[in-house]
C-alpha positions in Angstrom: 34.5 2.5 83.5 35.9 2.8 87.3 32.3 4.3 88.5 30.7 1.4 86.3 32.9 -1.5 88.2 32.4 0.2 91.6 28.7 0.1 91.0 28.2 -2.9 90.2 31.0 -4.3 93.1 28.5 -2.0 95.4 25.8 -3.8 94.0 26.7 -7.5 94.4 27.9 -6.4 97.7 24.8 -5.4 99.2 22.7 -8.6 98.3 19.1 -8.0 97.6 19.2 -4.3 98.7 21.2 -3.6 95.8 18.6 -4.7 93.5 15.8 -2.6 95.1 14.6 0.1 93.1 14.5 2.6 96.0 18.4 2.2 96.6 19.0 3.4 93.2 21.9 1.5 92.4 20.0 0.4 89.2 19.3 3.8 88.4 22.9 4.7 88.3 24.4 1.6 86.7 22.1 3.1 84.2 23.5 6.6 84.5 26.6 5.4 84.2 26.2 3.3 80.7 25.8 7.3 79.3 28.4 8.7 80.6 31.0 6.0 79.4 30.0 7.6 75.6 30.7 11.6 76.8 32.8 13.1 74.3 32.4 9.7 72.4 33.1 6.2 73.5 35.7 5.7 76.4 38.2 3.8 74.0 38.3 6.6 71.6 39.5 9.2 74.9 42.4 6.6 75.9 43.2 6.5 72.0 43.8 10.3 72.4 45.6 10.4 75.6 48.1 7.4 73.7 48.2 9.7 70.7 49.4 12.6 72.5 52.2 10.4 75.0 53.5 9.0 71.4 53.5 13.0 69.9 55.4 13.6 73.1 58.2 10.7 73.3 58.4 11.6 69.1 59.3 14.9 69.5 61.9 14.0 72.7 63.5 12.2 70.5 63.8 14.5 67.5 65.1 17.2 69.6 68.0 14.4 70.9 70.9 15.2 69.8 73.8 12.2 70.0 74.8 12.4 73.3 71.1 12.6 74.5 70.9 9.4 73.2 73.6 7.8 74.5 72.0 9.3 78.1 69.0 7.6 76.8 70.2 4.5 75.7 72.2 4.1 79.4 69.0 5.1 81.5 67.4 2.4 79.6 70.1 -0.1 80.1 70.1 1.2 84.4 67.2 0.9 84.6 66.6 -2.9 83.3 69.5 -3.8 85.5 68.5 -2.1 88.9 64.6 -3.3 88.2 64.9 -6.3 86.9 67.4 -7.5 88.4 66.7 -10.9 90.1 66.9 -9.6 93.8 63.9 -7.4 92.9 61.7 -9.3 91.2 61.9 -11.9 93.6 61.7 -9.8 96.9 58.1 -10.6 98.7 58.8 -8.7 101.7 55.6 -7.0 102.7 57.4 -4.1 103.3 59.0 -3.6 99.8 55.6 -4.2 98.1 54.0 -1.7 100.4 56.9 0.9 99.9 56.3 3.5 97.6 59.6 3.1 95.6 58.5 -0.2 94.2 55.1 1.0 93.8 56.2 3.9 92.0 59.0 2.0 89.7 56.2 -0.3 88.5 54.0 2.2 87.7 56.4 4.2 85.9 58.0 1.3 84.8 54.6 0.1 82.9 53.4 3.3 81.4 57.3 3.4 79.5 57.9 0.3 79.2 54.5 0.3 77.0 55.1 3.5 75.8 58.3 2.0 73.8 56.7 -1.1 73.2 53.9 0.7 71.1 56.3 2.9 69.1 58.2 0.5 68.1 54.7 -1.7 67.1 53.9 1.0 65.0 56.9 2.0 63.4 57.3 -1.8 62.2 53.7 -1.6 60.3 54.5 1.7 58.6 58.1 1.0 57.9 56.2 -2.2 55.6 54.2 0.0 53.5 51.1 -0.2 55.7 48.7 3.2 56.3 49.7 5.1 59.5 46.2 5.3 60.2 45.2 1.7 59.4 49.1 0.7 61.8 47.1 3.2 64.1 44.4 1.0 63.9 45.6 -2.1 64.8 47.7 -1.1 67.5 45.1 0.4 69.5 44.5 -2.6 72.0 48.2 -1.6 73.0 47.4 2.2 72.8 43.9 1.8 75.1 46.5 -0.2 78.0 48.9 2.7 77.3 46.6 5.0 78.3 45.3 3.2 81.4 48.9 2.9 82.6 49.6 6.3 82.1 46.5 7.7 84.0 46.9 5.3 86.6 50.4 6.5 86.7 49.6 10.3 87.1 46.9 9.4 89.5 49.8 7.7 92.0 51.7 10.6 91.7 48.5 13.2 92.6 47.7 10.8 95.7 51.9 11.0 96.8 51.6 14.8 96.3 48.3 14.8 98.4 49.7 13.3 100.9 52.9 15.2 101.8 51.7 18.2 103.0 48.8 16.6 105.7 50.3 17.4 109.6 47.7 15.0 111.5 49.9 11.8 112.1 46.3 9.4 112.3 45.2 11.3 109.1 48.8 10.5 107.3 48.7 6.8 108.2 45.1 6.4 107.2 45.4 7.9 103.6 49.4 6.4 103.4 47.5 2.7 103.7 44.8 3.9 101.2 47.6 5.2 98.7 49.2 1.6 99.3 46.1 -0.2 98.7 45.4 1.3 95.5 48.8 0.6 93.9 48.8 -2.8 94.8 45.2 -3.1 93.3 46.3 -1.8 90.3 49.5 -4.0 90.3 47.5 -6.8 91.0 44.6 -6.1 88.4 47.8 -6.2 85.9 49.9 -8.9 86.9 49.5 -10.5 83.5 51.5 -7.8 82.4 54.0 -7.7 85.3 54.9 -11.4 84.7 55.3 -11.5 81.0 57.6 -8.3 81.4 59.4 -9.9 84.0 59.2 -7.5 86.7 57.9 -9.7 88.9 58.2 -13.4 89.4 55.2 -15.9 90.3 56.2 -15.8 93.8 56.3 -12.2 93.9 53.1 -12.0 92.1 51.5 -14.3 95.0 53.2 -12.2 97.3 50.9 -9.4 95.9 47.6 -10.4 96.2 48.7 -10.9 99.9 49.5 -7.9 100.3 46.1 -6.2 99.3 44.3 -8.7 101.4 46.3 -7.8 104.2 45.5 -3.9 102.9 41.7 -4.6 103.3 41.9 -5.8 106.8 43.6 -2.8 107.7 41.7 -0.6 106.0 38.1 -1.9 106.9 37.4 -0.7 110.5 37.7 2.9 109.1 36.0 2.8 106.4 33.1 3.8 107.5 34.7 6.8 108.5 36.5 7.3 105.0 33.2 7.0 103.4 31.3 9.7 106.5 34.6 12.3 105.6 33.2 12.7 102.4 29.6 14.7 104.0 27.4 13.6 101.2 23.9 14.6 102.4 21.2 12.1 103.0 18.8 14.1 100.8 21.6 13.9 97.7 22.2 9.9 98.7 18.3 9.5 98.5 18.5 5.4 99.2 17.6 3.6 102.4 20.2 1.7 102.6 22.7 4.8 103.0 20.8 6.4 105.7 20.9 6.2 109.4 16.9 6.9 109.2 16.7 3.5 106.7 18.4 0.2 107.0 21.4 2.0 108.4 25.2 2.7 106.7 26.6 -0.6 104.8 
């Protein structure tokens, strides 16, 4: 799905070379259709990545014994307090929504907050007599965002982790803005979600999208650069448009 969106984002981009055969950008949208059914169709994958978050948060709370619970229960509570309290949801300072503890919290915020929210969807349907499989069924809209949140969740983390150990100052700030860019994307591609949770407010959510603009004007003087770190060959990019020899880097 990503490589299929950043194809076709490459494509539009690139105006009428992007529909010329010899930049292969066709050929790989093509490509791409195929591998979205690897190990059967995308949807069914996020289905099992939900399946075994709810196995896990199941067998958490089997293993609770009463005063795990009550921890539970007060996280919970803290946390709903401390995040959704007013002062946060209304803060727009560029420097909290570039901050990686707000970034974070929404992440992680998401991927449990939709993690309950499906459990408790699907314990509803079978506690009224219907099939699990069939309440498995019509859940999995919720299940498939589950999933998304969770991966996009993890992937934060990996990039945070990534990050910590790189020496070179320039380096660090170049890949910290990157890092910041793609959680605000991916807060911003869900702000649907944010708003009806109420972890953000209109304002905030405004606030947002100028924040990744503001993100892309940083970001694009190097990202030619970015793009030359990764040492593809011209011989494995085999388009015109990618080489210095053809109509020179995009």
């Amino acid at each position: 799905w990503h490589t299929t969106d950043t194809l076709q984002e490459a494509r539009e981009a690139c105006g009428g070379q992007g529909y010329r055969a010899d930049n292969r950008i066709g050929r790989l949208k093509a490509d791409t259709d195929v591998f979205t059914t690897f190990e059967g169709d995308n949807t069914v994958l996020m289905l099992q990545v939900a399946k075994g978050l709810l196995s896990d948060f199941r067998r958490e709370f089997r293993d609770m014994n009463l005063l795990g619970m009550a921890r539970f229960v007060a996280d919970e509570m803290a946390t709903r307090v401390t995040e959704l309290n007013p002062v946060v949801t209304r803060n727009t300072d560029p420097e909290h929504l570039r901050g990686l503890d707000f970034q974070r919290s929404a992440f992680e915020y998401r991927a449990e907050h939709m993690l309950q929210n499906v459990g408790q969807r699907l314990e509803r349907r079978i506690d009224d007599g219907m099939d699990p499989f069939d309440a498995f069924v019509d859940v999995q809209d919720h299940l498939v965002q589950l999933a998304h949140a969770e991966a996009e969740r993890v992937t934060l983390d990996r990039f945070v982790d990534a990050i910590e150990p790189v020496e070179d100052e320039s380096l660090r700030e170049t890949l910290t803005a990157l890092r910041r860019l793609f959680a605000l994307a991916r807060i911003e591609a869900d702000l649907d979600w944010f708003l009806e949770a109420g972890y953000v407010t209109s304002s905030k959510a405004k606030a947002v999208r100028g924040a990744v603009n503001a993100l892309c004007d940083e970001v694009r003087p190097q990202a030619e650069a970015l793009v030359d770190a990764f040492a593809i060959p011209d011989a494995c990019l085999a388009a015109p448009i990618a080489t210095q020899e053809g109509a020179g880097p995009v």
